[in-house]
C-alpha positions in Angstrom: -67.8 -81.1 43.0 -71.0 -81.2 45.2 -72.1 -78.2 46.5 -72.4 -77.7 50.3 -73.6 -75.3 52.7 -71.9 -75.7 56.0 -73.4 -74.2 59.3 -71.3 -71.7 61.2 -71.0 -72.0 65.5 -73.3 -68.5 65.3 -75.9 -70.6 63.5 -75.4 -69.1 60.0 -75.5 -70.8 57.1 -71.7 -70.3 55.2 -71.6 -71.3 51.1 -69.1 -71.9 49.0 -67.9 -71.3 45.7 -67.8 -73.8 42.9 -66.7 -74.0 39.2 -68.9 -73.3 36.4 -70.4 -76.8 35.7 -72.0 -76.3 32.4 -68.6 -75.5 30.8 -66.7 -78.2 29.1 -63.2 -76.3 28.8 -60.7 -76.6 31.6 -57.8 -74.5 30.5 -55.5 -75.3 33.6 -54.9 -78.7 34.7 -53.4 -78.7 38.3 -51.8 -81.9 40.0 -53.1 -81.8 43.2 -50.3 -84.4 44.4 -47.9 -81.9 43.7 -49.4 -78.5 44.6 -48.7 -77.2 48.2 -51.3 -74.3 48.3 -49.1 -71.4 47.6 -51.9 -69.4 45.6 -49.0 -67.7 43.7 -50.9 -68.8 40.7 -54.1 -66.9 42.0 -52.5 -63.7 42.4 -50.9 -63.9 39.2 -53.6 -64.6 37.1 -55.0 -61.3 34.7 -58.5 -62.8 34.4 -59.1 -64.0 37.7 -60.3 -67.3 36.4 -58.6 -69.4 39.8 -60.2 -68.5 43.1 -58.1 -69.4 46.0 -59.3 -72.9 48.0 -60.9 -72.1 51.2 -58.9 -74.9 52.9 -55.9 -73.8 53.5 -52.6 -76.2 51.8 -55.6 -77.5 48.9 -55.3 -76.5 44.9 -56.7 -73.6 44.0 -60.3 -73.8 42.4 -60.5 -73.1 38.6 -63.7 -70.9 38.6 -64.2 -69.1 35.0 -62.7 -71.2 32.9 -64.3 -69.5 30.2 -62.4 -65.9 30.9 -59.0 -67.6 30.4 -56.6 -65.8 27.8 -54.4 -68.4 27.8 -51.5 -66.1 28.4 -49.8 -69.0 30.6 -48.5 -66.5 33.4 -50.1 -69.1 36.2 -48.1 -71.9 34.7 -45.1 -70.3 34.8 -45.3 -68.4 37.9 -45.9 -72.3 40.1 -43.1 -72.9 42.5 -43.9 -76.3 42.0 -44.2 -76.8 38.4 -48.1 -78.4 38.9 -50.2 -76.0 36.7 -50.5 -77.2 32.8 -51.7 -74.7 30.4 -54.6 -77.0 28.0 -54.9 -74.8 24.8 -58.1 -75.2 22.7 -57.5 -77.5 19.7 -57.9 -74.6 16.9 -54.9 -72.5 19.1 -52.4 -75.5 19.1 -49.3 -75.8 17.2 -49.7 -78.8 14.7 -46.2 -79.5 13.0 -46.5 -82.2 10.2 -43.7 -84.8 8.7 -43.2 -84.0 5.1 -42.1 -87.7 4.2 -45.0 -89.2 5.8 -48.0 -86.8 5.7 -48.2 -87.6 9.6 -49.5 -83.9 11.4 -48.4 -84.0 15.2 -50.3 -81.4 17.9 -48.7 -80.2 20.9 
C-alpha cells in the first residue's frame, strides 16, 4: 500500500494507517471479493492486530501482524467465511504416509 495524506475541507492534513512493511508474515489472509466490511473480525480479535478500514464496506487492514497468537477467533467469528488463518511453518501439522515416506503439511 502507498501511503497518503489526504487534505481535510478545514485545510488539515488527515493520515492514515498502514501495515507494518518490513514484516514478511501475514497471519490472516482475507478475500476481499468475499468480505462485506462487517469488522466482526476486528472486534473479536485479542491482540488487536486488524484495524478497521477507514472506508466503510472495505476489508479490514492487518496492522501488527507480528502480535498475532494465532488463536483463530477472527476466522471463525467471519459471517462470510473470508478470513484464513496462515500458521508459521514450524506450528503446522505435518502428517506423513508410512508406505511412502511422503510428509504432507496443512
Amino acid at each position: 500500500m502507498k501511503e497518503e495524506k489526504a487534505k481535510t475541507s478545514d485545510g488539515g492534513n488527515k493520515c492514515y494507517a498502514f501495515p507494518n512493511k518490513p514484516t514478511p508474515s501475514m497471519p490472516v489472509v482475507i478475500d476481499e471479493t468475499r468480505c462485506t466490511g462487517c469488522n466482526k473480525c476486528v472486534t473479536i480479535c485479542t491482540t488487536d492486530v486488524l484495524v478497521a478500514n477507514p472506508e466503510k464496506g472495505k476489508p479490514p487492514i492487518v496492522m501488527y501482524p507480528e502480535e498475532c497468537w494465532y488463536a483463530a477467533c477472527c476466522v471463525g467469528e467471519c459471517p462470510e467465511g473470508c478470513l484464513t488463518m496462515r500458521h508459521p511453518l514450524m506450528m503446522r501439522v505435518h502428517f506423513k504416509n508410512k508406505e511412502t515416506g511422503e510428509i504432507k503439511r496443512t
